[in-house]
C-alpha positions as CSV (number, residue, x, y, z in Angstrom):
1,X,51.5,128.6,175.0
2,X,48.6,126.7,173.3
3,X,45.6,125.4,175.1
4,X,42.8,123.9,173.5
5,X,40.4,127.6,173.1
6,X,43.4,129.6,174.2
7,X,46.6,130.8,173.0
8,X,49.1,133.4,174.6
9,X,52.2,134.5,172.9
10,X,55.2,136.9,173.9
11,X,57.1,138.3,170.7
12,X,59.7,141.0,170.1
13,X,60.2,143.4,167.2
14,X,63.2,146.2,166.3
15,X,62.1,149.3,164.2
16,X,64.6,151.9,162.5
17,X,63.0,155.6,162.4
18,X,64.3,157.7,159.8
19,X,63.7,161.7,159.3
20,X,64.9,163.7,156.8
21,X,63.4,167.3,157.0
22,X,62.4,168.5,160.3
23,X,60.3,171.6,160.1
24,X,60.6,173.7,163.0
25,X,58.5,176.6,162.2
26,X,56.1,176.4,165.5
27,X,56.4,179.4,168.2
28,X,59.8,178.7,170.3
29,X,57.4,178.6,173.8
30,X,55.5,175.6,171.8
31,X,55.5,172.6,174.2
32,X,56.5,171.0,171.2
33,X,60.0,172.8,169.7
34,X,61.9,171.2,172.1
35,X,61.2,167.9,171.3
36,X,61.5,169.3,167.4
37,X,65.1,170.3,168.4
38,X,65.9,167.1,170.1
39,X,64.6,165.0,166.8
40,X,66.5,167.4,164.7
41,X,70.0,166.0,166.6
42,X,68.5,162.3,166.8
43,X,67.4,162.0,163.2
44,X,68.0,158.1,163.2
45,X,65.8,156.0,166.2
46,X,65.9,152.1,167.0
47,X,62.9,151.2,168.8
48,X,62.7,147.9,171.0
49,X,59.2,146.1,169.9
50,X,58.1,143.9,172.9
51,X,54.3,142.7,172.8
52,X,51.7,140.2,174.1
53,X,49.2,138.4,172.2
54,X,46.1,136.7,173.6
55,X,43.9,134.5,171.0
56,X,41.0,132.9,172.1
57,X,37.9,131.4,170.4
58,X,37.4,127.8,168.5
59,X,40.7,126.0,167.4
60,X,41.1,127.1,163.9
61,X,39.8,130.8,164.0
62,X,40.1,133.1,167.2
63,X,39.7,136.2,168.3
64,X,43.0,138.4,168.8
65,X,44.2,140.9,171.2
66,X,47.7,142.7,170.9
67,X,49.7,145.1,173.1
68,X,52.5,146.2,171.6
69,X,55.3,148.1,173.8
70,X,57.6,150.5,172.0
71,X,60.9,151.5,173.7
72,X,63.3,154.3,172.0
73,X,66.7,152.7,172.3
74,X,68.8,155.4,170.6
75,X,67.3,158.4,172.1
76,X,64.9,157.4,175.6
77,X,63.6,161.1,175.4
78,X,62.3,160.9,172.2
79,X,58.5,159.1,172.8
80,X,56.8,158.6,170.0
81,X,54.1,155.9,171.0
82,X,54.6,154.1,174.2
83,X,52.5,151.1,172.7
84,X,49.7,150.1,170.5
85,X,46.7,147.9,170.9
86,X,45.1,145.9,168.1
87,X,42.1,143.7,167.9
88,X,42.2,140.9,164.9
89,X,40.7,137.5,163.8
90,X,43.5,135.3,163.2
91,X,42.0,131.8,160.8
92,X,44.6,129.3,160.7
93,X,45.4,127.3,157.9
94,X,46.9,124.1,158.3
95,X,47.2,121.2,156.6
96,X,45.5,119.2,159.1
97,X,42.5,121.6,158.9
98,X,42.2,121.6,155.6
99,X,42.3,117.5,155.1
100,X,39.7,117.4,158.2
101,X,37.3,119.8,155.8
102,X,37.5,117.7,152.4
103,X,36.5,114.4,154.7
104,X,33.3,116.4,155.8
């Protein structure tokens, strides 16, 4: 959805996860061998990528915020990162915007 100074925006994203050589050489009463042991058997992950995007600023260059959800679909025990946040400038392009600048 697009307002004049405001723009939200769903999106969705897939992500394949490869390992090849899990090294397990931590102490056995780690926290973290079991979930070395479960990666070792789920060495191929498919993640689910849904995230929101909020712009907002002047109607050619804005100010961007992102939450990014991740979801494990092959193995909902392995987490890896639940999301991500990230904070951009997006400058848009267009024609229009261009052709508005070479009549100034």
């Amino acid at each position: 959805m697009t307002f004049n100074a405001f723009d939200i925006a769903l999106s969705s994203g897939f992500s394949r996860l490869n390992f090849r050589k899990i090294d397990k050489s931590v102490d056995p009463n780690s926290m973290y061998y079991d979930d070395l042991v479960e990666l070792e058997g789920t060495k191929t992950s498919f993640l689910f990528e849904p995230a929101l995007t909020v712009r907002g600023g002047w109607e050619s260059v804005k100010l961007q915020l992102q939450y990014l959800f991740s979801f494990n679909m092959t193995n909902k025990y392995l987490n890896f990162e639940p999301g991500k946040f990230s904070i951009g400038i997006y400058i848009s392009l267009s024609k229009k915007y261009l052709e508005d600048l070479s009549k100034k």
